[in-house]
C-alpha positions in Angstrom: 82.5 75.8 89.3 80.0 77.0 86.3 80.6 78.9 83.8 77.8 80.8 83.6 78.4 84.5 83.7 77.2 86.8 86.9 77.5 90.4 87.1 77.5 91.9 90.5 74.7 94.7 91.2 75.8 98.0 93.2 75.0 97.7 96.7 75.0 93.8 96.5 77.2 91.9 98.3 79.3 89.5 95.9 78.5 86.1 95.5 81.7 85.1 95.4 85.6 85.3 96.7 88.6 85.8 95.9 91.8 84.5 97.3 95.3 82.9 97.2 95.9 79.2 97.3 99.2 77.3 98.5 101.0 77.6 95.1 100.3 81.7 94.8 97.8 81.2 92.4 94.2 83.1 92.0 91.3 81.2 93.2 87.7 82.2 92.8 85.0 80.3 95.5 81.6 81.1 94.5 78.6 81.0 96.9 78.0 77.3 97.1 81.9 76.9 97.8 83.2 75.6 94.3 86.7 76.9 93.9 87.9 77.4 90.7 92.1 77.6 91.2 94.4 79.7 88.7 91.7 82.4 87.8 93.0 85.5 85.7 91.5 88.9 86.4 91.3 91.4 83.0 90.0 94.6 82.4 88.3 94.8 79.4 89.1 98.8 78.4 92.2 99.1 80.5 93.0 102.6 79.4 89.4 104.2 78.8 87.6 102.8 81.6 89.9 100.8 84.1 88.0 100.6 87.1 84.9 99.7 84.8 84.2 96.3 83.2 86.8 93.5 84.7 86.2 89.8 83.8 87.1 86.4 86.1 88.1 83.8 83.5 89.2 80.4 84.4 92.6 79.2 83.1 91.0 78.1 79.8 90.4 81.8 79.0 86.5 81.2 79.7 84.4 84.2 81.6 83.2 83.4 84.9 82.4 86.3 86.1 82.1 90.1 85.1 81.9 93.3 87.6 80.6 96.1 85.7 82.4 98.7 88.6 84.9 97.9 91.0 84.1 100.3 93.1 81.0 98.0 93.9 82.9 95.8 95.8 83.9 95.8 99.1 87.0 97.4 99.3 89.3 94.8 100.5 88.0 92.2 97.3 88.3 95.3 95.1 91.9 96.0 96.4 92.7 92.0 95.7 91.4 92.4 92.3 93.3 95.8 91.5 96.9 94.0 92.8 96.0 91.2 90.4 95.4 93.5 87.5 98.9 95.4 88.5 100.7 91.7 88.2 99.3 91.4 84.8 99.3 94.6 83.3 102.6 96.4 82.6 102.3 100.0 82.3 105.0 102.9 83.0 103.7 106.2 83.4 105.9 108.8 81.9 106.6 111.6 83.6 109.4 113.5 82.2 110.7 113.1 78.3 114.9 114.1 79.3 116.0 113.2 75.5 115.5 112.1 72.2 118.4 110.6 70.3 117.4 112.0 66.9 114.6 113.9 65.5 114.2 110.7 62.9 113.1 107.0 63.9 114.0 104.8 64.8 115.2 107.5 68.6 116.3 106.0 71.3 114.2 107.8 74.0 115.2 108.5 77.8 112.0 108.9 80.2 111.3 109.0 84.1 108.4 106.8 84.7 106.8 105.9 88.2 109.1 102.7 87.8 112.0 104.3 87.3 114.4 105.8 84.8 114.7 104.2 81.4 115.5 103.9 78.0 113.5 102.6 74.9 113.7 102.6 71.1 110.7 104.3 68.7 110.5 102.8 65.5 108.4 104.8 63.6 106.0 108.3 65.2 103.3 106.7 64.3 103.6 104.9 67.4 102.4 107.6 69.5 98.9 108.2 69.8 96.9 110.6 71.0 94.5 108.7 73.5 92.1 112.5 74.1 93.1 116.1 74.6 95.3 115.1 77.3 96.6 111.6 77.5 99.2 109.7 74.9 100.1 106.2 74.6 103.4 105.7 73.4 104.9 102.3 72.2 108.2 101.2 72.2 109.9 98.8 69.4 109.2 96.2 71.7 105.7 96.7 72.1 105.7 98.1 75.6 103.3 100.5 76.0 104.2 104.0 78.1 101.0 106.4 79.2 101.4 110.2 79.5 98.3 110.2 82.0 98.0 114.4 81.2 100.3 116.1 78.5 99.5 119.4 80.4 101.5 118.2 83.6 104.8 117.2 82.0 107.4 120.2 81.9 108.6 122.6 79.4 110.6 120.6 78.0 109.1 117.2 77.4 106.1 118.7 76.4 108.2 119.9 73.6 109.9 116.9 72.8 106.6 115.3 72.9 104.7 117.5 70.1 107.1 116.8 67.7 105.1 113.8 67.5 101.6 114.6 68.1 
């Protein structure tokens, strides 16, 4: 396998493949049939542009490959890439704020996410950011990260919680 970097053009089909070996991990065959076993997938803006600019590296952490759009790819490779970016990437969206411990930090906050009910401490407010308009990235004093995907949609009452802080 080379390490030269190849972007795939819309319309073209991919010069290479992606699939799973006999131990679960990644591998990456490119068009002369070189695999390249333990690949990571990684999105390069994850929150700005996350269907946009994704990079194969090899298990040393070197680029083998960049796709400028996944939705250039044939679906099912683009659905194999996208489950490998959701094993790697570890982000709850929040969809309801139900408390705040304490209007000063470090709160313990209570959320419903899409994975479930859960808990967290906030050290300090200036770990919430204001990603645009609508969205907020919140950290926790553990450094996981929680998106509100659109500040708009939450109810009454989170959305209150929540600009206290923004």
């Amino acid at each position: 396998m080379t390490t030269n970097e190849r972007s795939v053009a819309p319309g073209e089909s991919p010069p290479f493949s992606l699939g799973h070996d006999d131990w679960g991990r990644l591998v990456l065959t490119d068009a002369e049939g070189n695999r390249c076993p333990g690949v990571e997938v990684v999105r390069a803006f994850p929150l700005s542009a996350p269907r946009q600019f994704v990079s194969i590296c090899d298990p040393k952490g070197r680029e083998l490959l960049w796709l400028d759009r996944l939705d250039d790819l044939p679906e099912s490779l683009a659905q194999c890439v996208e489950e490998e970016l959701s094993k790697r990437e570890f982000l709850p969206i929040v969809h309801r704020i139900v408390s705040i411990s304490s209007p000063v930090e470090p709160s313990e906050w209570e959320v419903e996410t899409d994975r479930g009910p859960t808990f967290f401490m906030l050290d300090s407010e200036d770990d919430i950011h204001e990603l645009d308009e609508c969205r907020a990235l919140i950290t926790d004093a553990h450094g996981i990260r929680y998106l509100i995907p659109d500040k708009t949609k939450l109810d009454e009452g989170s959305l209150r919680y929540l600009e206290r802080y923004l």
